[in-house]
PDB file of N, CA, C and O in Angstrom:
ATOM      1  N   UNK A   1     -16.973  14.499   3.771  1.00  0.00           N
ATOM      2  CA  UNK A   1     -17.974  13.815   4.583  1.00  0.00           C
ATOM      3  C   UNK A   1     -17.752  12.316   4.462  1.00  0.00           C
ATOM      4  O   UNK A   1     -17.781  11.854   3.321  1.00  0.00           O
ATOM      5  N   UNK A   2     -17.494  11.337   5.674  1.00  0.00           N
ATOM      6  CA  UNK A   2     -17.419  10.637   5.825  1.00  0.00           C
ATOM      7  C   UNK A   2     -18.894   9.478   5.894  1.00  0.00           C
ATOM      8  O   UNK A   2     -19.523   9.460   6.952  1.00  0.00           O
ATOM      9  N   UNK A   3     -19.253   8.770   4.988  1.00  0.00           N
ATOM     10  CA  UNK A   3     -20.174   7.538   4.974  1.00  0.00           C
ATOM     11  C   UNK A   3     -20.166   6.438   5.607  1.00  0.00           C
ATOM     12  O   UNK A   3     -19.954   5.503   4.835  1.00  0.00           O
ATOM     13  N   UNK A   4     -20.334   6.052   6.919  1.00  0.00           N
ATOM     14  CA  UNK A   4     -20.021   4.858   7.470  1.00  0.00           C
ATOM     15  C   UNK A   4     -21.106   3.921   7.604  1.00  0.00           C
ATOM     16  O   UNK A   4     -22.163   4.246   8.144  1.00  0.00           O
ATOM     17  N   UNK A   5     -20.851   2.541   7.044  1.00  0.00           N
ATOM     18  CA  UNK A   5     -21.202   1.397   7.130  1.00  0.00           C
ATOM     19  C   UNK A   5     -22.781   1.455   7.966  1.00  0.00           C
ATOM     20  O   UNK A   5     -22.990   2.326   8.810  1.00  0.00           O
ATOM     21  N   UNK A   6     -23.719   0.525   7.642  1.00  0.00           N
ATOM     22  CA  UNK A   6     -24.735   0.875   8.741  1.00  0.00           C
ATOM     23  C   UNK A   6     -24.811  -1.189   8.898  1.00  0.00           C
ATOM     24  O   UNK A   6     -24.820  -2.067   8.036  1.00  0.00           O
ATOM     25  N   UNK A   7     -24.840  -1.219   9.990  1.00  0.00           N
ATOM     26  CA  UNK A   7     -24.904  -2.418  10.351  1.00  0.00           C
ATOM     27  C   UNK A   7     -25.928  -2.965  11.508  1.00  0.00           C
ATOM     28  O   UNK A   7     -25.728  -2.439  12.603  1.00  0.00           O
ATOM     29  N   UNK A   8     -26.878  -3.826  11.467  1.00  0.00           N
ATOM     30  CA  UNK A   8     -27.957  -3.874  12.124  1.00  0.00           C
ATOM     31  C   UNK A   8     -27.590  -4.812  13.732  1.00  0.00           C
ATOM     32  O   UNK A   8     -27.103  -5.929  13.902  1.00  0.00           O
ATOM     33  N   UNK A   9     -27.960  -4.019  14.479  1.00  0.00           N
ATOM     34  CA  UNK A   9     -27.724  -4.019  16.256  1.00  0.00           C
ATOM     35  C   UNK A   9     -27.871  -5.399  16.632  1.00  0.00           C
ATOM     36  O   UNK A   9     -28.946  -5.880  16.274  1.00  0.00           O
ATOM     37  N   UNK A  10     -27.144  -6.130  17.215  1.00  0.00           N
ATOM     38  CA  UNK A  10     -27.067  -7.679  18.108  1.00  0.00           C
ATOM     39  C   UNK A  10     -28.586  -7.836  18.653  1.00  0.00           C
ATOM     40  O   UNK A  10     -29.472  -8.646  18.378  1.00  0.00           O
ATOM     41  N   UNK A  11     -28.525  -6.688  19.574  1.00  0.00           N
ATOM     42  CA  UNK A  11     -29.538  -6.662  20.329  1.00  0.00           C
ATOM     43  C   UNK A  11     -31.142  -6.359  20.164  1.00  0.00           C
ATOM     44  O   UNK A  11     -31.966  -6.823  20.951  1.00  0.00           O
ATOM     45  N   UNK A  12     -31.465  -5.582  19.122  1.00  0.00           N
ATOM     46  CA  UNK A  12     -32.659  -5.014  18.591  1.00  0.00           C
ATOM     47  C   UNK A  12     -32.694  -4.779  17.188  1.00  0.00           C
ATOM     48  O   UNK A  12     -33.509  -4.145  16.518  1.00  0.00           O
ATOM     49  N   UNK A  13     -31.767  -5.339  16.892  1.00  0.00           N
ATOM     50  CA  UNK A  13     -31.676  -5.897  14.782  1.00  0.00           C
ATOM     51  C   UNK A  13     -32.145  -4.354  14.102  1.00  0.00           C
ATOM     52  O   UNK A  13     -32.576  -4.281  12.951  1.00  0.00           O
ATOM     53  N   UNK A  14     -32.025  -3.427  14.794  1.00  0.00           N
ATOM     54  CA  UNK A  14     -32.183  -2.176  13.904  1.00  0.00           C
ATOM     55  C   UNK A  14     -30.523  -1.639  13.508  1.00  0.00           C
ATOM     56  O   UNK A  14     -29.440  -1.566  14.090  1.00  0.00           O
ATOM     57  N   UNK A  15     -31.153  -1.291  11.989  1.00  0.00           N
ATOM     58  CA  UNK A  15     -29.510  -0.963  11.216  1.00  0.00           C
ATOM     59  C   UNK A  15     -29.155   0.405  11.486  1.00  0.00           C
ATOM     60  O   UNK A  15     -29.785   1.400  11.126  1.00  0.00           O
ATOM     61  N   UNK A  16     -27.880   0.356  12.283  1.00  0.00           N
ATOM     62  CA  UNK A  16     -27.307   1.587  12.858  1.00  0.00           C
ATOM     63  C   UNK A  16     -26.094   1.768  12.231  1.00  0.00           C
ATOM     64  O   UNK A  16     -25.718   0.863  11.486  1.00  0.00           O
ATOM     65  N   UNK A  17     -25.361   2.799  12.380  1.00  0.00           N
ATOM     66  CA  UNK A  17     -23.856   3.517  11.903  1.00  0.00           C
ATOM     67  C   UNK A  17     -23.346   2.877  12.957  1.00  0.00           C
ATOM     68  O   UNK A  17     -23.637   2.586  14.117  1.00  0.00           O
ATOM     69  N   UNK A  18     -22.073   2.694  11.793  1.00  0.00           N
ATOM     70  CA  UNK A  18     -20.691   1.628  12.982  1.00  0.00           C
ATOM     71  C   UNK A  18     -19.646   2.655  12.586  1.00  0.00           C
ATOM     72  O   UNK A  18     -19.256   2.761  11.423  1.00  0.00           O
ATOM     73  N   UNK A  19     -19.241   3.345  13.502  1.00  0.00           N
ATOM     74  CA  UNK A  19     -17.377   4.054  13.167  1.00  0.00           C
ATOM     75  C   UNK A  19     -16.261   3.662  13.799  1.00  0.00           C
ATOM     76  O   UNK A  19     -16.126   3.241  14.948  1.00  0.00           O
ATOM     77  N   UNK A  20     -15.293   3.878  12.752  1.00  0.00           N
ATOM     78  CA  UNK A  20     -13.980   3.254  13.430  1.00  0.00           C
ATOM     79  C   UNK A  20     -13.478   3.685  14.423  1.00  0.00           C
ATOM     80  O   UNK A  20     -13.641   4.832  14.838  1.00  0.00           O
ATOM     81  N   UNK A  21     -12.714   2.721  15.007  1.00  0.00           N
ATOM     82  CA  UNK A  21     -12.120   1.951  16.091  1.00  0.00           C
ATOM     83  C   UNK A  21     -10.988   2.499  16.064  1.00  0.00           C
ATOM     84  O   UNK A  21     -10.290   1.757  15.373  1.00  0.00           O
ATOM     85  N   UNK A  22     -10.152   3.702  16.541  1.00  0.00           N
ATOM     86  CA  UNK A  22      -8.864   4.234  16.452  1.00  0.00           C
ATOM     87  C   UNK A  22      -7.621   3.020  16.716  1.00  0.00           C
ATOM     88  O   UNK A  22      -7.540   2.398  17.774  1.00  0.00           O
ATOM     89  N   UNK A  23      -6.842   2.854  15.744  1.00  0.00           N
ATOM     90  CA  UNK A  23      -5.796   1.442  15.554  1.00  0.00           C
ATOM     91  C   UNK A  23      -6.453   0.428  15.213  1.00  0.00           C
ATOM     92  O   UNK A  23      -5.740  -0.571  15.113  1.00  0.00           O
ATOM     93  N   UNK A  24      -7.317   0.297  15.034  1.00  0.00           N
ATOM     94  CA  UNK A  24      -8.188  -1.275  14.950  1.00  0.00           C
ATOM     95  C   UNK A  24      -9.218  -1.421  13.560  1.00  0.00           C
ATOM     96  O   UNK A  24     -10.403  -1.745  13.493  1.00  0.00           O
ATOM     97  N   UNK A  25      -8.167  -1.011  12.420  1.00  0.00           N
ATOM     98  CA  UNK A  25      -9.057  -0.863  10.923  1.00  0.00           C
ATOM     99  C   UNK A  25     -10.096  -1.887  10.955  1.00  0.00           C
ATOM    100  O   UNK A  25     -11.168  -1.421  10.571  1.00  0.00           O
ATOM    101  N   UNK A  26     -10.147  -2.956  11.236  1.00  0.00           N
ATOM    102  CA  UNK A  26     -11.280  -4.127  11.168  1.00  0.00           C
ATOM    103  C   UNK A  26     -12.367  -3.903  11.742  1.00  0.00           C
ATOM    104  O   UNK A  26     -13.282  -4.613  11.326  1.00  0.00           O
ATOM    105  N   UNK A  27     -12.710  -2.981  12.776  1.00  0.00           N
ATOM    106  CA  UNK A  27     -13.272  -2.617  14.116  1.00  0.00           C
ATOM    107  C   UNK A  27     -14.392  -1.497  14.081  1.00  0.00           C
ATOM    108  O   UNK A  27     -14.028  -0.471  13.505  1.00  0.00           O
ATOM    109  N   UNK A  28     -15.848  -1.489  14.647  1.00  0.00           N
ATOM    110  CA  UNK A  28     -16.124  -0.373  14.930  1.00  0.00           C
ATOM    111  C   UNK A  28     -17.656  -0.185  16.199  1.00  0.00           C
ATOM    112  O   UNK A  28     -18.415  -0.962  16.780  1.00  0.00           O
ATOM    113  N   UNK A  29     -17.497   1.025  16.133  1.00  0.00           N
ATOM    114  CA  UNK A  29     -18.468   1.242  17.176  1.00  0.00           C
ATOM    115  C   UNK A  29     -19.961   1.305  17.375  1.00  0.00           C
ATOM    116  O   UNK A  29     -20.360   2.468  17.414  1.00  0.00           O
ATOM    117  N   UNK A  30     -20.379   0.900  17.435  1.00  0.00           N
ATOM    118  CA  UNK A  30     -22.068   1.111  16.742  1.00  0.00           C
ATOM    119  C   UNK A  30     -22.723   2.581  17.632  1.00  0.00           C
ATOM    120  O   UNK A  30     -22.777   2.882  18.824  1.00  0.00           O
ATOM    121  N   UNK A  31     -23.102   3.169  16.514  1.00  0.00           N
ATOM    122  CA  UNK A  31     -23.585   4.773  17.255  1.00  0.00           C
ATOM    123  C   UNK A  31     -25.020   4.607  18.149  1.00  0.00           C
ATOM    124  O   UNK A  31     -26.072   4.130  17.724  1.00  0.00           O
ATOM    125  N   UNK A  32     -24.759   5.133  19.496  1.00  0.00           N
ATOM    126  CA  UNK A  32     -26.383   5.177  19.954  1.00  0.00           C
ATOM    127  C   UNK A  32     -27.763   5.221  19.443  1.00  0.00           C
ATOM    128  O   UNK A  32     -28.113   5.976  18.536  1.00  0.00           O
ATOM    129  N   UNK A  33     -28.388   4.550  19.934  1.00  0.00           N
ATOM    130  CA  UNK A  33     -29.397   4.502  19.050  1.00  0.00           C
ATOM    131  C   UNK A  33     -30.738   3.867  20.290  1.00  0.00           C
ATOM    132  O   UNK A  33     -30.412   3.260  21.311  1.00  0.00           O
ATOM    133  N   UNK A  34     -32.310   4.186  19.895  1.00  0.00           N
ATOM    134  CA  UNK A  34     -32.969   3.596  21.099  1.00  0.00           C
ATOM    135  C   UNK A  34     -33.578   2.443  20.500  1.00  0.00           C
ATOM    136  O   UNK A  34     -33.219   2.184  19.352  1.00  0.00           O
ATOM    137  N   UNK A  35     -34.251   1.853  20.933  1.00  0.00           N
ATOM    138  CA  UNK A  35     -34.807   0.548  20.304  1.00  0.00           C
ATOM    139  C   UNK A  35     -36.283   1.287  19.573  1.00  0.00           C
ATOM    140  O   UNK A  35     -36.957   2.286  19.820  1.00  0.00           O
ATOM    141  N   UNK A  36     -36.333   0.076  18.461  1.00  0.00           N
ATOM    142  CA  UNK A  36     -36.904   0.718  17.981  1.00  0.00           C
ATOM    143  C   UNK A  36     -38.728   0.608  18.715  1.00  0.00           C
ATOM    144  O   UNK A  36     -38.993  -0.077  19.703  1.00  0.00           O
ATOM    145  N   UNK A  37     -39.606   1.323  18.057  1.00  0.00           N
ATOM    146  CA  UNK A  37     -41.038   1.137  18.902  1.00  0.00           C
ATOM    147  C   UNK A  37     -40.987   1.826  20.391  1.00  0.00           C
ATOM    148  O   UNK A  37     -41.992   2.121  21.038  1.00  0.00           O
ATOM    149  N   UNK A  38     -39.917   1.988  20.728  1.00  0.00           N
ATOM    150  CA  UNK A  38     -40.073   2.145  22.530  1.00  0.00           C
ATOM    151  C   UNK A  38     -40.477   3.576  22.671  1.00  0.00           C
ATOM    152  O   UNK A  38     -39.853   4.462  22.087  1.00  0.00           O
ATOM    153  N   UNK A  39     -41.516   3.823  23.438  1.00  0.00           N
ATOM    154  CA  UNK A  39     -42.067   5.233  23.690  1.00  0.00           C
ATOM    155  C   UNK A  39     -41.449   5.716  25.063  1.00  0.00           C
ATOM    156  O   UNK A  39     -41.301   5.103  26.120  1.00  0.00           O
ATOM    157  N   UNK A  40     -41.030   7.461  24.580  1.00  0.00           N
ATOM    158  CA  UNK A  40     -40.771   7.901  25.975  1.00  0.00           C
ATOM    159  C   UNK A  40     -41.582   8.905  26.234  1.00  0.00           C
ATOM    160  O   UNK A  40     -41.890   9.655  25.308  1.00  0.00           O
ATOM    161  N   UNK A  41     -42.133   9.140  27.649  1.00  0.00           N
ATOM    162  CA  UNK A  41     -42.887  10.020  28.507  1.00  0.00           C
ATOM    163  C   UNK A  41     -41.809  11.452  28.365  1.00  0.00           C
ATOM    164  O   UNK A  41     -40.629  11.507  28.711  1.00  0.00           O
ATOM    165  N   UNK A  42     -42.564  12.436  27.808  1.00  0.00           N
ATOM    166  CA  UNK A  42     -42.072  13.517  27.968  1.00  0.00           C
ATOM    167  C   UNK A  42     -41.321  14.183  29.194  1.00  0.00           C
ATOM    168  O   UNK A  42     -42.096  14.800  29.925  1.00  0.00           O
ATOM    169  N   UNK A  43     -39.665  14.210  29.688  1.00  0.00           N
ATOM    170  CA  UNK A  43     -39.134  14.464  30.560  1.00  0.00           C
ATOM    171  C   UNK A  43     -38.425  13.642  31.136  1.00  0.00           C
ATOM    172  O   UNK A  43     -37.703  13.936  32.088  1.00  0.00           O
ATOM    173  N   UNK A  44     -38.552  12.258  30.539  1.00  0.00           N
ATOM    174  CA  UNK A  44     -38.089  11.360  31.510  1.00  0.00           C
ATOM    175  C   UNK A  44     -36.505  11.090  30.785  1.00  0.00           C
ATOM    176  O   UNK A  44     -36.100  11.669  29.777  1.00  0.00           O
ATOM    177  N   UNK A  45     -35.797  10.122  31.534  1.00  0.00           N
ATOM    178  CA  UNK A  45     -34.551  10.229  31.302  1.00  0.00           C
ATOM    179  C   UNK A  45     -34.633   8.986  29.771  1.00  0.00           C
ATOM    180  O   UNK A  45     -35.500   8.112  29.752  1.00  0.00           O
ATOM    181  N   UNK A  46     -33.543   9.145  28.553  1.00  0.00           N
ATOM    182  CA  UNK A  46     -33.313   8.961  27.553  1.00  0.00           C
ATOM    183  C   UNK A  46     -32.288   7.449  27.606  1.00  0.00           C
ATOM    184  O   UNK A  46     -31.141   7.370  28.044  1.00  0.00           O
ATOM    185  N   UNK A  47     -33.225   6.225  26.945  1.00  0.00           N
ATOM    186  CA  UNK A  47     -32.576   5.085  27.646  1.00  0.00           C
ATOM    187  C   UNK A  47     -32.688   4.270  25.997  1.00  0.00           C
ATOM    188  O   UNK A  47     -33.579   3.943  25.213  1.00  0.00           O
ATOM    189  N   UNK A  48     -31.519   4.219  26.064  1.00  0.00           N
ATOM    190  CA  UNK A  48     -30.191   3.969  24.835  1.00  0.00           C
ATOM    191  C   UNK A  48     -30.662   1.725  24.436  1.00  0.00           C
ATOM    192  O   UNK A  48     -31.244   0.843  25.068  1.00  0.00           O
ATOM    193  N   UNK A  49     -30.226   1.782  23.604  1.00  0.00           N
ATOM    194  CA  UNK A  49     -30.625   0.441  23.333  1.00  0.00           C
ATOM    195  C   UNK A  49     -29.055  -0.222  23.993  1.00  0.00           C
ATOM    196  O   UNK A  49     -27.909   0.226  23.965  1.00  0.00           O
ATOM    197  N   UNK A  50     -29.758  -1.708  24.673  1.00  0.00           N
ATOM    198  CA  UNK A  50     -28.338  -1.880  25.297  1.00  0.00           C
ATOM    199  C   UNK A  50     -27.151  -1.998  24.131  1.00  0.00           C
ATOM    200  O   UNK A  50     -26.083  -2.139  24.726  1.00  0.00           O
ATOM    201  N   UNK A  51     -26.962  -1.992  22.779  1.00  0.00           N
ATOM    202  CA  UNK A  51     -26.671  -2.621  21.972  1.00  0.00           C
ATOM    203  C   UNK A  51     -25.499  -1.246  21.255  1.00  0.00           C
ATOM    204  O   UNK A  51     -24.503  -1.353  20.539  1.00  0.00           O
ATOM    205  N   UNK A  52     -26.017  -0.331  21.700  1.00  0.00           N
ATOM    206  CA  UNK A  52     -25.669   0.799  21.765  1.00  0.00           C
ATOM    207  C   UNK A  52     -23.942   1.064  22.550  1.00  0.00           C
ATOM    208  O   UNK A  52     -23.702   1.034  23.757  1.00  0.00           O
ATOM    209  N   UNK A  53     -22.933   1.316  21.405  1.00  0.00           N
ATOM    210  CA  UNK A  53     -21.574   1.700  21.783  1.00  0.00           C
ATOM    211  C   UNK A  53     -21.025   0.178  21.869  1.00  0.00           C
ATOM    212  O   UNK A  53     -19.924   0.154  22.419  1.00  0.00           O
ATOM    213  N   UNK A  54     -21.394  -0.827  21.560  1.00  0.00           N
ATOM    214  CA  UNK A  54     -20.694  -1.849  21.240  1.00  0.00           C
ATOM    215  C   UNK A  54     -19.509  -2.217  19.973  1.00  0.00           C
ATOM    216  O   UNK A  54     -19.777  -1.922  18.808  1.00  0.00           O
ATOM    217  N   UNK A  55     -18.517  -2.719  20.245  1.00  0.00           N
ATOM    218  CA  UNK A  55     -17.965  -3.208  19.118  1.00  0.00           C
ATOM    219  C   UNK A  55     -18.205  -4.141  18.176  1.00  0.00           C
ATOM    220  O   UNK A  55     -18.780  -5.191  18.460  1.00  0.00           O
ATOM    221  N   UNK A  56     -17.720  -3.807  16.760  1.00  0.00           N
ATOM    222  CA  UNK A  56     -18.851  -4.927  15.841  1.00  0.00           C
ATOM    223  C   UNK A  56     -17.302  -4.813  14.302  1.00  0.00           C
ATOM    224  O   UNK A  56     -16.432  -3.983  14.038  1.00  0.00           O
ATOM    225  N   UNK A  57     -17.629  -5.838  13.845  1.00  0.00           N
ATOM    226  CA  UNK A  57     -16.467  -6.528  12.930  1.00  0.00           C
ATOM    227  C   UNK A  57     -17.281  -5.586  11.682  1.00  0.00           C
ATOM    228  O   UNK A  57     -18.464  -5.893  11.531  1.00  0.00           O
ATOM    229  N   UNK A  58     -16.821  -4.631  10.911  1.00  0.00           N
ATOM    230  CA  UNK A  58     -17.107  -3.729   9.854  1.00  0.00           C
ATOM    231  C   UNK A  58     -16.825  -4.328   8.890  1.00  0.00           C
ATOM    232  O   UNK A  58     -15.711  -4.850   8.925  1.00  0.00           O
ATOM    233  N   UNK A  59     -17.885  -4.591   7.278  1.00  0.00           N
ATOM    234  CA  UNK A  59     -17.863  -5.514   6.528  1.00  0.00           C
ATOM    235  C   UNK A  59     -16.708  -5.167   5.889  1.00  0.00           C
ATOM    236  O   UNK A  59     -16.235  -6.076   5.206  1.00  0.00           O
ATOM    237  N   UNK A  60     -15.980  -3.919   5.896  1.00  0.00           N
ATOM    238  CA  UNK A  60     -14.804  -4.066   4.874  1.00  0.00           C
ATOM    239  C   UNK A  60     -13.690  -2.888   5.468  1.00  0.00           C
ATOM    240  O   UNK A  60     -13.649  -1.658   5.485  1.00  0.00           O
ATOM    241  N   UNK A  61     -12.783  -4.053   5.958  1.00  0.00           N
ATOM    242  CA  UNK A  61     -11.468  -3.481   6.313  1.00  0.00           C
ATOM    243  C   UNK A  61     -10.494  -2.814   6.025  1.00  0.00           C
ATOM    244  O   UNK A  61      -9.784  -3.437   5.236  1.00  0.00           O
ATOM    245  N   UNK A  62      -9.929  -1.418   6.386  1.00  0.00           N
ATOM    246  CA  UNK A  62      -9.293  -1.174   4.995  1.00  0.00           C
ATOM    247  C   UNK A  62      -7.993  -1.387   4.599  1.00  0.00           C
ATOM    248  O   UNK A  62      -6.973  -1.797   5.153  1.00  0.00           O
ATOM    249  N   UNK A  63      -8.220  -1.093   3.754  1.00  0.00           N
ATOM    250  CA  UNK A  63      -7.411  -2.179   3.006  1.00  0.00           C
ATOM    251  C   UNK A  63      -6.095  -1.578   2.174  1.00  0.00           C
ATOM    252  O   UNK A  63      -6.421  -0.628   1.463  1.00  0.00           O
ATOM    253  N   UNK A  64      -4.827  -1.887   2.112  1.00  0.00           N
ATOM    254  CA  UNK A  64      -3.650  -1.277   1.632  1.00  0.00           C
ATOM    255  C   UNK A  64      -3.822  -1.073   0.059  1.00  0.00           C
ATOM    256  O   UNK A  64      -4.170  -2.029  -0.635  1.00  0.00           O
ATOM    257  N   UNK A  65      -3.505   0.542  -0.655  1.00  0.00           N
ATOM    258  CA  UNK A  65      -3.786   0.958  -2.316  1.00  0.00           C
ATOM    259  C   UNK A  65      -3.267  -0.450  -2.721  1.00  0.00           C
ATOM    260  O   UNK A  65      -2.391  -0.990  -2.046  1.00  0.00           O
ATOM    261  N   UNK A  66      -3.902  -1.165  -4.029  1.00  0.00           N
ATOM    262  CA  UNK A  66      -3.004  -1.716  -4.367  1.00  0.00           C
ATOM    263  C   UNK A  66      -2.959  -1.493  -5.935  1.00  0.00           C
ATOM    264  O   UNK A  66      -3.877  -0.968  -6.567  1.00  0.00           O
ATOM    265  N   UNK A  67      -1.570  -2.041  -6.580  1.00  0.00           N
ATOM    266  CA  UNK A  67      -1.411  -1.294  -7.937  1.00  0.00           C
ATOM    267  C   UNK A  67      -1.573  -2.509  -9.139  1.00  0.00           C
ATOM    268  O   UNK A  67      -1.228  -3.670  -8.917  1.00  0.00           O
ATOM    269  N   UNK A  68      -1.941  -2.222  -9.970  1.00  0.00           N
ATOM    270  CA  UNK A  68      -2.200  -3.067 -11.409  1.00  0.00           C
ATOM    271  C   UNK A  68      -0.779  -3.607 -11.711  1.00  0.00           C
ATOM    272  O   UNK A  68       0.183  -2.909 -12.032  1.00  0.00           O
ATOM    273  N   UNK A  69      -0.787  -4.672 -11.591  1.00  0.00           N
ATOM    274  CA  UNK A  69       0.454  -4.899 -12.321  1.00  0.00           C
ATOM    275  C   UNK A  69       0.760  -5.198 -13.430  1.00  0.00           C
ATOM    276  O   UNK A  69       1.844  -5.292 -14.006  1.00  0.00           O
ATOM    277  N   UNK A  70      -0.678  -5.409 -13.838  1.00  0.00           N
ATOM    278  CA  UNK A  70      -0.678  -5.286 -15.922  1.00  0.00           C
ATOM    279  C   UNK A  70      -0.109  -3.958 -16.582  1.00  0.00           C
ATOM    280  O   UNK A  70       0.206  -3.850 -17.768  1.00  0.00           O
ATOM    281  N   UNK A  71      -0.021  -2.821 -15.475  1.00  0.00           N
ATOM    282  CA  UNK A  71       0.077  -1.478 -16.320  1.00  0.00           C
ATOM    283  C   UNK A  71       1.292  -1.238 -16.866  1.00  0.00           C
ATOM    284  O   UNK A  71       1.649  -0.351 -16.091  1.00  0.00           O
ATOM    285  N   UNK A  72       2.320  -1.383 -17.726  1.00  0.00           N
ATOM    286  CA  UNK A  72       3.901  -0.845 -18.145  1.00  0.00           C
ATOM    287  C   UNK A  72       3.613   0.525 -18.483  1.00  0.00           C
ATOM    288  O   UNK A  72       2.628   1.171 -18.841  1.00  0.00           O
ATOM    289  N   UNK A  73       5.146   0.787 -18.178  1.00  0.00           N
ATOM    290  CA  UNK A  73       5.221   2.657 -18.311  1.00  0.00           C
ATOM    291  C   UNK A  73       5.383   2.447 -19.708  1.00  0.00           C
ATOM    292  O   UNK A  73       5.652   1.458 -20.390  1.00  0.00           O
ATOM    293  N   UNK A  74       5.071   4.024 -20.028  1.00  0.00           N
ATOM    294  CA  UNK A  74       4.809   4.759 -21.481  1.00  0.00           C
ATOM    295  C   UNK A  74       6.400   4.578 -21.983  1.00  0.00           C
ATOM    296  O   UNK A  74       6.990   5.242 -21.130  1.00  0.00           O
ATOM    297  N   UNK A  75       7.422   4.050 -22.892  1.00  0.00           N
ATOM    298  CA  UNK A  75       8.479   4.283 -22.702  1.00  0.00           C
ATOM    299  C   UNK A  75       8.622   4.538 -24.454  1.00  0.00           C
ATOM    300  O   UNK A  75       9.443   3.882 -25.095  1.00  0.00           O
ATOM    301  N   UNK A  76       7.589   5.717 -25.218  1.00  0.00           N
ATOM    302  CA  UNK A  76       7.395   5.496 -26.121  1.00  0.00           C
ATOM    303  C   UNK A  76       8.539   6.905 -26.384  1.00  0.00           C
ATOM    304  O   UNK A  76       9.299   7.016 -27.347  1.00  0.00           O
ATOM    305  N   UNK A  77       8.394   7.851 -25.275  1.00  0.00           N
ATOM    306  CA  UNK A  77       9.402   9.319 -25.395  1.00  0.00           C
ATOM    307  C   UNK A  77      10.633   9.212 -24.340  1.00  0.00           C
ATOM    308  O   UNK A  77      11.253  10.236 -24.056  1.00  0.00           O
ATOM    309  N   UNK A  78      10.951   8.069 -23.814  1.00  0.00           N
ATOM    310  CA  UNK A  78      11.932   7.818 -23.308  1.00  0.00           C
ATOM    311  C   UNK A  78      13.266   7.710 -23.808  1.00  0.00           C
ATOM    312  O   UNK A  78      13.461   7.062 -24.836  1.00  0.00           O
ATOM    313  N   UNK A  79      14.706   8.562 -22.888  1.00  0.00           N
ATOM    314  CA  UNK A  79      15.590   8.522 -24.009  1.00  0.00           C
ATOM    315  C   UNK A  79      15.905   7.310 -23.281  1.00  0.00           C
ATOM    316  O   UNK A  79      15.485   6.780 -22.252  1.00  0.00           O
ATOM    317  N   UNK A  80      17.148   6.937 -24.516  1.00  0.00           N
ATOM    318  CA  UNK A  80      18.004   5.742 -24.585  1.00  0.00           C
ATOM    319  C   UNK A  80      18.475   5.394 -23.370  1.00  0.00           C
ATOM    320  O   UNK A  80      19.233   6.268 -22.951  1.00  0.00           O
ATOM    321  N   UNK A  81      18.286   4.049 -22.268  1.00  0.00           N
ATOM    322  CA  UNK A  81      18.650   3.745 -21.472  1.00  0.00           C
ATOM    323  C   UNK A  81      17.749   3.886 -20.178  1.00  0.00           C
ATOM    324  O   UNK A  81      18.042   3.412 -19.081  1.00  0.00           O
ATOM    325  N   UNK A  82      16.622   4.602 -20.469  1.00  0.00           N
ATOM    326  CA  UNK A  82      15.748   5.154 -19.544  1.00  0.00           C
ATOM    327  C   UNK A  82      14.065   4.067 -19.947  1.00  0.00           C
ATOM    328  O   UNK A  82      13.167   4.245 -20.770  1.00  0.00           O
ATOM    329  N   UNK A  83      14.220   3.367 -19.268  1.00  0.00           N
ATOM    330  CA  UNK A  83      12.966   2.327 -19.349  1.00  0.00           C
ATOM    331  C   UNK A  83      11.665   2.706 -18.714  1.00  0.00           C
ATOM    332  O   UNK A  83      10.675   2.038 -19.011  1.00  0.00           O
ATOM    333  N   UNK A  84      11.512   4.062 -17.568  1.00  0.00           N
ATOM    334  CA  UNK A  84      10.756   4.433 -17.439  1.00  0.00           C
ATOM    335  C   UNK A  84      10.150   5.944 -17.604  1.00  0.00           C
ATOM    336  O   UNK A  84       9.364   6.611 -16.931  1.00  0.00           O
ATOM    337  N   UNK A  85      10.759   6.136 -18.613  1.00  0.00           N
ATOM    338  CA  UNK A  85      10.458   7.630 -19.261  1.00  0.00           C
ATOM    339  C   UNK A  85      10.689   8.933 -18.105  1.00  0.00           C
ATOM    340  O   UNK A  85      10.121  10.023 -18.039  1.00  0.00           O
ATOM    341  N   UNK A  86      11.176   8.658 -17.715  1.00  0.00           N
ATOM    342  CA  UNK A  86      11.638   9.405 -16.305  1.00  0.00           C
ATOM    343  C   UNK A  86      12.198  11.208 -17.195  1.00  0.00           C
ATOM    344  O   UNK A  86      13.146  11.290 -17.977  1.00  0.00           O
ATOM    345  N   UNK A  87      11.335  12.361 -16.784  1.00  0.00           N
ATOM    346  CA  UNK A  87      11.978  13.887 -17.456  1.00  0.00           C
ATOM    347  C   UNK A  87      12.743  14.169 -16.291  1.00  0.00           C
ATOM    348  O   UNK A  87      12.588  14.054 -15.076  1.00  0.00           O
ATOM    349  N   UNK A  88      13.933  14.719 -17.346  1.00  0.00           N
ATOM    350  CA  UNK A  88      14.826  15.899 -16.522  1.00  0.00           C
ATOM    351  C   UNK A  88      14.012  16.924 -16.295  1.00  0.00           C
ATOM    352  O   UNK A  88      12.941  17.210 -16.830  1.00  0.00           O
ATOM    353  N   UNK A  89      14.677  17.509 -15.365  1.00  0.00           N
ATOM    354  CA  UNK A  89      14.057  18.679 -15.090  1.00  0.00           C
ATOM    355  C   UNK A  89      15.125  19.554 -15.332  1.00  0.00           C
ATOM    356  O   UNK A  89      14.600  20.640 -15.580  1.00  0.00           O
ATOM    357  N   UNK A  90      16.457  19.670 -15.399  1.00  0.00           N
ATOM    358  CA  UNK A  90      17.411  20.679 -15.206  1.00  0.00           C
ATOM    359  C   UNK A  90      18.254  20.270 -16.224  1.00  0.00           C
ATOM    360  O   UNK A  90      19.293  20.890 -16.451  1.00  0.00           O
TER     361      UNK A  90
END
């Protein structure tokens, strides 16, 4: 299950779900949503906040693994010549 960002609407400052933007990691969509307070008459047609399906800059982009470079390999059972303890297998 995916958790996405909730970010509050341009248009009616209510905090809605933003999902990504297919190619565009920085990017996302803000999910429909109606304004808030607005009453609807039973039957009538279902009217979306304009703010609704817009694109919006997602607070955190993602971002490439990156690795510790404090960590050195174990090279405590390593044979001779082998600096990163690397096992045979065969």
């Amino acid at each position: 299950m995916m958790k996405l960002p909730r970010l509050p609407c341009a248009r009616c400052g209510r905090p809605t779900a933003a999902g990504p933007v297919a190619g565009r990691t920085s990017k996302g969509r803000m999910w429909r949503h109606d304004v808030p307070g607005q009453t609807r008459e039973p039957g009538s047609a279902l009217v979306s906040c304009m703010g609704s399906l817009e694109i919006v800059d997602l607070p955190q982009p993602g971002r490439q693994l990156e690795l510790d470079e404090t960590d050195t390999p174990d090279t405590t059972d390593a044979p001779e010549g082998d600096p990163y303890g690397t096992a045979h297998l065969f």
